[in-house]
N, C-alpha and C positions, 0 to 999 in steps of 0.2 A: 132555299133561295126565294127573295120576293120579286114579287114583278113589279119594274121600276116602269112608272107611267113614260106613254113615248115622245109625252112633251118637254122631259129632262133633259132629250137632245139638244134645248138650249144652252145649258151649262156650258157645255164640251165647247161648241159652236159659237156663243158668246165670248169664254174665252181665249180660242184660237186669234177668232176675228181680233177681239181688242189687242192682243199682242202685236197681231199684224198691225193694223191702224196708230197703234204706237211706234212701232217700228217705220213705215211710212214719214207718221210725223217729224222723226228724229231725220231720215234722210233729206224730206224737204227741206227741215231749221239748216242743219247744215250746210246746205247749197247757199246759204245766202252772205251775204256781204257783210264782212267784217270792221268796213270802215277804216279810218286811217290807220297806218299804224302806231301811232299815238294810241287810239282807241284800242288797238291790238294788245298792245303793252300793256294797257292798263286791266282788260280783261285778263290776260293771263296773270296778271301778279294775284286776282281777284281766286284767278281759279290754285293758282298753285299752293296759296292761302287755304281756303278753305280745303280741298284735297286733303293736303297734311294733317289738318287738324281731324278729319275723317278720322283717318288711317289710325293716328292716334288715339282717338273714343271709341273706333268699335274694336280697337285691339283691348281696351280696355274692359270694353263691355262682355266681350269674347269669352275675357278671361274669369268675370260674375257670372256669366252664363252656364259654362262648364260646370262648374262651383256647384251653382245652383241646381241646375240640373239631376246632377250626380246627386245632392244632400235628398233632393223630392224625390227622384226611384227610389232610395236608399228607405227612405221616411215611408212610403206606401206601401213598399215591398215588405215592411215589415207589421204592415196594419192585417190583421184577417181580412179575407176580402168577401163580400157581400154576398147573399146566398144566391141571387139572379147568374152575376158570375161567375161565380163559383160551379152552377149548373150546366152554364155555358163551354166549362173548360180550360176559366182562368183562373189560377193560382195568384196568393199575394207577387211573389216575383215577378211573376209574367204582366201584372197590372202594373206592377212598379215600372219595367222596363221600356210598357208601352208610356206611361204618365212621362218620361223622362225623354223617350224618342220625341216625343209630341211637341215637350215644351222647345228638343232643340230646335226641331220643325220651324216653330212657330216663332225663335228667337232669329234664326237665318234669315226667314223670309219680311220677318222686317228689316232686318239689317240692312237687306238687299234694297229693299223697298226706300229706305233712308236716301243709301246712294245713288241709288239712281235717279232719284229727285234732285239730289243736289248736283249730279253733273250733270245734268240737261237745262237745267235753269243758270249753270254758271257760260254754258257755251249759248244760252240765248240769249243774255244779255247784251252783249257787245252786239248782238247781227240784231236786238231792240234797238239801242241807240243808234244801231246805222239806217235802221228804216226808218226813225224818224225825222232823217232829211228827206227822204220821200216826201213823207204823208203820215199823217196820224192814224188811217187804217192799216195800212203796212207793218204798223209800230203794234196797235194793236192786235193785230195776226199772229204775229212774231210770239210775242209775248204771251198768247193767250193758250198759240200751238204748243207753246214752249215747258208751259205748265200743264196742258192737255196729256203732256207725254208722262209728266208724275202720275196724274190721277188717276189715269188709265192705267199704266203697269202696277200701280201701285194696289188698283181693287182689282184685278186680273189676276195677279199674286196670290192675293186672299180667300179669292173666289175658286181659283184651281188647288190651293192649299188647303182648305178644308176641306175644298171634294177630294182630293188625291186622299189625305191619310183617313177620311172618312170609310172611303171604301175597302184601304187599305190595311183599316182594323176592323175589317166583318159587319162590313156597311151592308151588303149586301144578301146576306146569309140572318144578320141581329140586328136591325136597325135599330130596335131596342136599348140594345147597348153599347151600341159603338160611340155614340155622341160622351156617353157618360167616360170613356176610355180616350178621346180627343179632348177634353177640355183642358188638359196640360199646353194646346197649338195657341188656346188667347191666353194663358199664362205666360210662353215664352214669347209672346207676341208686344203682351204690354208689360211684357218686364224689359225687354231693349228700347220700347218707346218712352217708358219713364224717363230713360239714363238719357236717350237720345233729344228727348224734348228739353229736360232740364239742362246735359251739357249744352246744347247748341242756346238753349234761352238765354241761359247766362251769359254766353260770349257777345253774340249779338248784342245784348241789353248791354251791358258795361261798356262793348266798342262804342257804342251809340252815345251813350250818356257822357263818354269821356270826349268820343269828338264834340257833343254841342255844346257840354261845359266849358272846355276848354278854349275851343273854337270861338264858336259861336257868341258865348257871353262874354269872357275871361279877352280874349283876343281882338273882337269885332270881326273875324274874318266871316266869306260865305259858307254855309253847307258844300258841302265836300268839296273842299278849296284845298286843292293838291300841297300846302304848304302845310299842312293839318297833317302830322306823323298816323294820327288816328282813324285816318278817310278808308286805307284800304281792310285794315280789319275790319270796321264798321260795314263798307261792303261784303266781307264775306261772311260777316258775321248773321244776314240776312236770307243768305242761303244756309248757312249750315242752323240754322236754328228754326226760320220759315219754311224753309224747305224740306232739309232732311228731317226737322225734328217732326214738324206737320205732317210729312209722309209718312215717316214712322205710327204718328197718335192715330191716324183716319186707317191705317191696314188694320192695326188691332180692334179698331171700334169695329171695320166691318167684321173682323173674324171672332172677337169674342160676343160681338150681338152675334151672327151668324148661327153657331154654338150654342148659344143658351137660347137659340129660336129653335132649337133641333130636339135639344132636351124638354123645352115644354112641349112640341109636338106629341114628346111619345105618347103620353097620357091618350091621345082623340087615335094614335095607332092601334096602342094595344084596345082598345074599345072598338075600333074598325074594321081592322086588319090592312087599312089601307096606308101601305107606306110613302103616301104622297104626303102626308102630314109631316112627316121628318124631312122631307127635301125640297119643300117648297118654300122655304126661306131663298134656299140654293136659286130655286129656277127663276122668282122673283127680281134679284139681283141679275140675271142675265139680260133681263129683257130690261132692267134697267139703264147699264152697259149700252147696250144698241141705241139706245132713245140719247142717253148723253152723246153718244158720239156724234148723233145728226144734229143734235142741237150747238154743238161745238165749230161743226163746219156750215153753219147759217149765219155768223154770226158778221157782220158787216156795220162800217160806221161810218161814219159824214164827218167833213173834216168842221163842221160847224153846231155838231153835237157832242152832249156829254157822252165819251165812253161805257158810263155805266148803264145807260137805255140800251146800247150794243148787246151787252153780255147780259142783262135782262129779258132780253128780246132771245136768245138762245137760250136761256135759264129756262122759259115760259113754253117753247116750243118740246124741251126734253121733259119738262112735268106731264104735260101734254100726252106723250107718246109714251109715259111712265104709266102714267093713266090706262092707257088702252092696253099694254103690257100685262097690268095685274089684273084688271078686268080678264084676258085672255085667260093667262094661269090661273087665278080662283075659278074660274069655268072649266077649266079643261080637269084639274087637281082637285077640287075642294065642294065645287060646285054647291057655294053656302054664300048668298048676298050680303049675307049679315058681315060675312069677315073681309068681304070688301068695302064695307063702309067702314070697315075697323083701318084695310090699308090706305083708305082715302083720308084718314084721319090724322094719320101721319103725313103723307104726302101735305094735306095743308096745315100743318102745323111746320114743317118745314118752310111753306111760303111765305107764312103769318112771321116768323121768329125774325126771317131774313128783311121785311121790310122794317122790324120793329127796331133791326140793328141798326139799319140804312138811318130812321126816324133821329137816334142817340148821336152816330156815329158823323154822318153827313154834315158840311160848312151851310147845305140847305133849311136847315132845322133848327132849331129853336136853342135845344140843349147846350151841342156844342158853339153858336152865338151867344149864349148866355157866357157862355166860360170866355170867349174872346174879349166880350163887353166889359166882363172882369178884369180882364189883363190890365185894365186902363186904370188901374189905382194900387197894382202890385201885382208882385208872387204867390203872397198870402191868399187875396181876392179869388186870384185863379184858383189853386191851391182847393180853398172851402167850394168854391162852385163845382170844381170836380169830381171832388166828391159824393156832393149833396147830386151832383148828376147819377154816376156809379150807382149809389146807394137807389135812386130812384128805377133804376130800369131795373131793379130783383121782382121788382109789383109785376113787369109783363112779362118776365120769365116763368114766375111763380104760375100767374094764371094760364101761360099758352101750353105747359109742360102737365098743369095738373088739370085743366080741359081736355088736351088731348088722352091723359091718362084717363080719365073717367068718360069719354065717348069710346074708346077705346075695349075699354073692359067692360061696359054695356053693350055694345054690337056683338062681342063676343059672349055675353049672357044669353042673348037671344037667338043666338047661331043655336043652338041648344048642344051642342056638343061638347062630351065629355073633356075637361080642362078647356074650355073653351072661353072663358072669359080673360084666363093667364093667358090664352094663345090671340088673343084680342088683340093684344098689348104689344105681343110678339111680331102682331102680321102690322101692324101703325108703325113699329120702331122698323120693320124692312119696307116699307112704304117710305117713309124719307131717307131710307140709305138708299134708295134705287139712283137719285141722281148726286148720289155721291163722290162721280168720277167728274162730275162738268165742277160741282161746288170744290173740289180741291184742286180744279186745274184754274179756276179763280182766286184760290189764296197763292196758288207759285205766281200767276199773274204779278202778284203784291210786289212780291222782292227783286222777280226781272225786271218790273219798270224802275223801280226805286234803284236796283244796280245801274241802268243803262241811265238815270239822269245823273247819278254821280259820274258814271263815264265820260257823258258828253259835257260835263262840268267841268272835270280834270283836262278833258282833251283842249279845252277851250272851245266847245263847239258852235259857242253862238247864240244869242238870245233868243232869237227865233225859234232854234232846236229845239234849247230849254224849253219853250215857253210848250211843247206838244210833250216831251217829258215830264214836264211840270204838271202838268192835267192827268197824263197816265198817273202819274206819282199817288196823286190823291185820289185818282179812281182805287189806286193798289193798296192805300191803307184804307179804302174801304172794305172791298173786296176779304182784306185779312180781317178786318172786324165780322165781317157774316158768315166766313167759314167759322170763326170762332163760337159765333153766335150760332151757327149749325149744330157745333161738333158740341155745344155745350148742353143745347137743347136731345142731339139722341143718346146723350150720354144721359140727359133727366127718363125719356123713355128707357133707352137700353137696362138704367139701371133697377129699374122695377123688373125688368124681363129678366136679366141677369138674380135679381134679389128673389123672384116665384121660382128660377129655375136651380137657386140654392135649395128653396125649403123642398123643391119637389127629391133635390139629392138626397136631402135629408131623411124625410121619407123613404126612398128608397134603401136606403141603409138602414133604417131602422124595421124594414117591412112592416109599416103602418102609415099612419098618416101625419102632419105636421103643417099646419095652416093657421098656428098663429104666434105673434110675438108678443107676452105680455109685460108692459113696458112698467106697469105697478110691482114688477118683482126687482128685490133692492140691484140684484146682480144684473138685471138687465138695464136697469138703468143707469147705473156703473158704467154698463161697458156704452151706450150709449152716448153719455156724458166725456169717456176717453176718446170716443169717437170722431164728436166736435173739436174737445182736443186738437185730435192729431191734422186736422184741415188747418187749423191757422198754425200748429208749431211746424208742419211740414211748409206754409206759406213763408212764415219768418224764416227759415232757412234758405230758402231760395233766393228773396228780398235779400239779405244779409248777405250770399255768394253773391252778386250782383254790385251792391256797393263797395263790397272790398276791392273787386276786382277792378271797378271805374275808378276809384282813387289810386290805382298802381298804375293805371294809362294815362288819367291826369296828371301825375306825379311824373310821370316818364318822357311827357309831350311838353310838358310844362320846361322839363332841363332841354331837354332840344331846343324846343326858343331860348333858352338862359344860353349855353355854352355854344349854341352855333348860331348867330344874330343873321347871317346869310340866307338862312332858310325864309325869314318875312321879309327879305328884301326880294328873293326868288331867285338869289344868284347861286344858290346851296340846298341841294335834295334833300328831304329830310328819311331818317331810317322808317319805314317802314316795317321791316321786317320783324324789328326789335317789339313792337308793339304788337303784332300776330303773334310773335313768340310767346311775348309775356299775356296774352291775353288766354293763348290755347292752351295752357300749363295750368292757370289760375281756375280756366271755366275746367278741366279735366279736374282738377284735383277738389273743386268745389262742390259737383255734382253727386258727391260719393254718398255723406251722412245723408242728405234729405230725400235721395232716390232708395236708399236701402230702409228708412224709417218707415213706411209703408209696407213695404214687403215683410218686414219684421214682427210691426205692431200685432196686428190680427193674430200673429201665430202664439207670440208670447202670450197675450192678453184672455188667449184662447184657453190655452195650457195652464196659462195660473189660475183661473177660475174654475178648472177642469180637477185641477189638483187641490182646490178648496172647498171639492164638493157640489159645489152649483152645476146650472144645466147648458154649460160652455156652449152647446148648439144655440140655444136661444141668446147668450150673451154676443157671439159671434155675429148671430141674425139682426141684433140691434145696433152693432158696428153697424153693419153695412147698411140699415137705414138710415140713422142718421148723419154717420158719414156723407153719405148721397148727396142728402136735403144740405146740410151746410155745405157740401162742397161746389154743388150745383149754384146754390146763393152767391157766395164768396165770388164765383170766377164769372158769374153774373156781372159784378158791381167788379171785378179787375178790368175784363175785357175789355168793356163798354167803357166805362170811366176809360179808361188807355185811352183808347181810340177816340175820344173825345177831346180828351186833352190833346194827342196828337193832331187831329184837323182843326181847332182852336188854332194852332200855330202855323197851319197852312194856310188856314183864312187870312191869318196877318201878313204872312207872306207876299201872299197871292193880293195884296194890298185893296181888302177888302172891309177893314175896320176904320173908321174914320173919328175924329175926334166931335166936340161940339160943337166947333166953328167949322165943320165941313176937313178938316186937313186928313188925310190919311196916314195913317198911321201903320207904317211897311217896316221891313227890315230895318232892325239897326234902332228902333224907337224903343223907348222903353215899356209899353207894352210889349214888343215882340218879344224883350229880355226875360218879361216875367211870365209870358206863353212858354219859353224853350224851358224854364226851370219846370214848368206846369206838366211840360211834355217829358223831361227826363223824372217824374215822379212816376208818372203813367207807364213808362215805357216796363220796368220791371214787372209791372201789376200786370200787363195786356200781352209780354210775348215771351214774360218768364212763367211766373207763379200762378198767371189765369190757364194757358194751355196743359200745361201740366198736372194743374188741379182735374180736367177731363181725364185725363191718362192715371192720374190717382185714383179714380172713382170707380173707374173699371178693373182699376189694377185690384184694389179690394177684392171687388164682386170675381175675379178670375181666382185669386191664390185662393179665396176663401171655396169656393166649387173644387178647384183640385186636392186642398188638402182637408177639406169635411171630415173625411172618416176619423182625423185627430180628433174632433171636437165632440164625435159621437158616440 
């Protein structure tokens, strides 16, 4: 048995607490006022919508899961298993069993993690819109608690999920080797969040696109104007795709960085004997936990301010105390300055990315005014601006991803400790997950204000209302563009941490050494090249589920105005239900090919170059770099571009674009026509193909660590 330092009482104590403080949170939302029952109504049709469609994807996912499961103990158990292990007392079987337990592990607790995002954010919504007859701070309370309760349970999950089967496959007894026996927990972690991020993208994206095509351009009616069959899928479609699918992406990012911060550790264990280097990934995130939560409950706003100085103002406060946290742990644990300037490197490349997003994304900034200014001479105009915006923001991904990596892995040079430059990298990518729980309770923020302004839109609630919805609205697609831009940026870390703690597997299986990929050999470049590949054929997949399924809600919404004319008069409801139907059938059944071509690729590609003689490990190892690198770029230029193009059309909205004789140019102009086509371009790039892309990147880097021993 090792002696586990006594400052790991944080774990235990972190996540107790946060369970509680989400539990709290949940009972205060609750308590609050539901607003008319109009607004009631319409909340619940919101939630019984999305619910369904739940129950329906993770019964689906359940059913790949098992599959899956089963096929990997099956696959491992029959590989010889490594002589460490072997030494230890594990037979192939018994490793296969535990790889299979792990992954279901890891499949559940995002499942969990999914829904409970998405029904905490469906029952915030309505009690958002009814705060914001109050006050605009009430509204943002609401909505801000509302999401607090995802991000919280959601890293609490992950954080007591790796500790639990950590210890519970001889964490305590082989530190050494229990991480390499858990790595199956981010396998089945970001194999439910691929399914769960792409099905819920897709529904979302095409609700979205069919209501504003149809709506909006096609029709002239308002955003979410209750005569639009399309209004309440589009709201649900918000949650179960921002929501659950978000909660799902950010459990697996904590839990497979988590993991492959455990595995580089061991390297400075076994050279120490100090087992504080395998679990001070763990004790890091706890004290990050504590710091988001106070920064959560500071957060206050003026009804003559922008929102987003609010939740910056709490962003700023939990960095703060994230600060003083890792300071504590490297002192108490590690007691090496060096690898605190490694986690401060992260911690500010988290703050760098987040204002770089704000810079793209915000109706304050240049970018997206450049795309509004567009709109005044077409579709086209916007269209090429959008782009040429997208494509430009990869230059400050590129650099704040590959700075942080190279301070990163230098602090860690100097630390002088064995694997210590790999674990450089390690302790910068757990430096920006520490305020991981506050940055995902500001992307659920996103979809409960954007639900609760369609509410108070359907309910009839009033200009005024609107007009404090309307603000949250656009604070909330921003909000979603900087988680995006978060989760994009530690999936650029993670995946270097994730990619040293393949080759270190590697190594280990081979009992020797393995520290380089040479990219001059034909088969590595091969797979390489299949690599880039498979980021844009796995994009077009997603892209293409997204448009079929928007032209079968066009098509569907389009015959409700043809055969019932009542419905634009307002004397005639329109079906609803018929359009969640067709919408949750289409994103289920469309999610299937492009979530499994990932999971597939690596292993085939592995196996035939294995079976043609070449050195499948290195082939494999060049996947997952360049993989990375293009996927990391790609959802760079989705994100950003999206989210541009989207506040591009809120600027028009919000009748802030004017002509050259001074006239404004709002709703209903034709600029705003050729913003809404600008924005339903975007929409698939930034809340299908771009988040997903992060959940691909890792998903690699995870299948490829659990199933190694094929390759070697």
């Amino acid at each position: 048995m090792v002696q586990i330092p006594p400052i790991f009482w944080i774990v235990p104590v972190a996540g107790v607490l946060t369970l509680a403080f989400a539990a709290w949170l949940i009972v205060s939302i609750m308590r609050k006022p539901t607003g008319t029952p109009k607004m009631k109504e319409i909340g619940d049709m919101i939630f019984e919508g999305a619910w369904a469609f739940l129950k329906r994807q993770y019964g689906t996912i359940a059913i790949y899961s098992v599959v899956v499961a089963i096929i990997i103990g099956i696959i491992v158990g029959l590989l010889p298993p490594e002589e460490a292990l072997q030494k230890a007392g594990y037979d192939a079987i018994s490793i296969g069993w535990h790889t299979a337990l792990a992954f279901m592990v890891g499949a559940i607790c995002s499942g969990v993690a999914g829904f409970i995002g998405m029904y905490i954010a469906v029952k915030s919504n309505v009690r958002c819109a009814a705060a914001a007859q109050k006050n605009l701070n009430e509204a943002v309370s609401v909505a801000l608690r509302g999401g607090a309760v995802s991000g919280f349970l959601i890293t609490a999950l992950s954080l007591i999920g790796v500790t639990v089967i950590f210890f519970s496959f001889g964490g305590a007894s082989t530190p050494e080797l229990s991480p390499q026996l858990i790595v199956g927990f981010g396998f089945g972690a970001s194999f439910v969040a691929l399914f769960a991020q792409l099905g819920g993208g897709i529904y979302t994206k095409a609700a979205d696109m069919g209501a504003d095509l149809v709506g909006k351009v096609e029709a002239g009616i308002p955003e979410d104007d209750p005569r639009n069959a399309a209004v309440i899928a589009d709201l649900v479609g918000d949650n179960v795709g921002d929501c659950a699918g978000r909660g799902a992406d950010l459990f697996e990012s904590t839990a497979a960085e988590n993991i492959g911060a455990m595995i580089l550790g061991i390297v400075a264990y076994v050279a120490t004997g100090n087992v504080a280097w395998v679990l001070f990934p763990l004790c890091v995130r706890g004290f990050g936990m504590i710091a988001s939560m106070i920064g959560i409950m500071i957060v206050r706003t003026k009804e003559s301010e922008n929102a987003m100085n609010a939740l910056n103002r709490g962003y700023f406060v939990a960095i703060a105390l994230s600060i003083i946290g890792l300071a504590i742990t490297v002192y108490f644990m590690l007691n090496n300055w060096w690898l605190f300037a490694a986690g401060m490197v992260g911690i500010v490349a988290s703050v760098v990315i987040i204002y770089v997003t704000q810079y793209y994304t915000e109706s304050r900034y240049k970018p997206v005014q450049d795309i509004a200014e567009a709109s005044k001479t077409g579709p086209a105009t916007n269209i090429v601006m959008g782009i040429a915006v997208g494509f430009e923001t990869t230059f400050a991904t590129a650099i704040v991803i590959g700075v942080a990596l190279i301070l990163a892995y230098w602090f860690g040079t100097l630390s002088g400790v064995q694997g210590g430059p790999a674990f450089g990298t390690a302790v910068a990518t757990m430096g920006m997950l520490m305020t991981c729980p506050y940055v995902l309770s500001m992307d659920t923020f996103g979809p409960i204000t954007d639900n609760a302004n369609g509410i108070n839109e359907m309910a009839g609630a009033g200009k005024e209302i609107r007009k404090i919805t309307d603000r949250l609205d656009a604070v909330g697609n921003t909000t979603k563009a900087l988680t995006k831009g978060y989760a994009m940026v530690s999936a650029g870390l993670a995946a270097f941490l994730l990619f040293q703690a393949y080759m270190d597997r590697v190594a280990f299986l081979r009992g020797g050494t393995f520290n380089s990929v040479n990219i001059a050999r034909i088969d590595v470049f091969v797979g390489a090249l299949l690599a880039a590949m498979l980021v844009f054929l796995f994009s077009s997949l997603a892209i293409k589920a997204v448009g079929r399924t928007a032209s079968k809600i066009i098509n569907a919404v389009r015959e409700q105005f043809r055969t019932h004319p009542g419905i634009m008069a307002g004397t005639e409801k329109p079906d609803y239900g018929a359009i969640v139907d067709i919408t949750a059938k289409a994103g289920l059944r469309e999610m299937i090919a492009p979530a499994l071509l990932p999971v597939l690729a690596p292993v085939v590609i592995g196996l035939l170059f294995k079976f043609l003689g070449f050195d499948a490990a290195q082939v494999v190892a060049a996947m997952l770099m360049v993989g990375t690198i293009s996927g990391i770029m790609l959802a760079s230029f989705m994100n950003n571009g999206g989210g541009a193009w989207d506040n591009a059309k809120k600027m028009i909205e919000d009748d802030q674009l004017k002509d050259d004789n001074g006239n404004i140019l709002g709703k209903g102009s034709d600029a705003h026509k050729a913003a809404v086509v600008g924005d339903t371009v975007g929409d698939p790039l930034k809340d299908t193909a771009g988040p997903s892309l992060h959940v691909l990147i890792k998903l690699l880097a995870t299948i490829t660590l659990v199933l190694c021993p094929l390759f070697v």
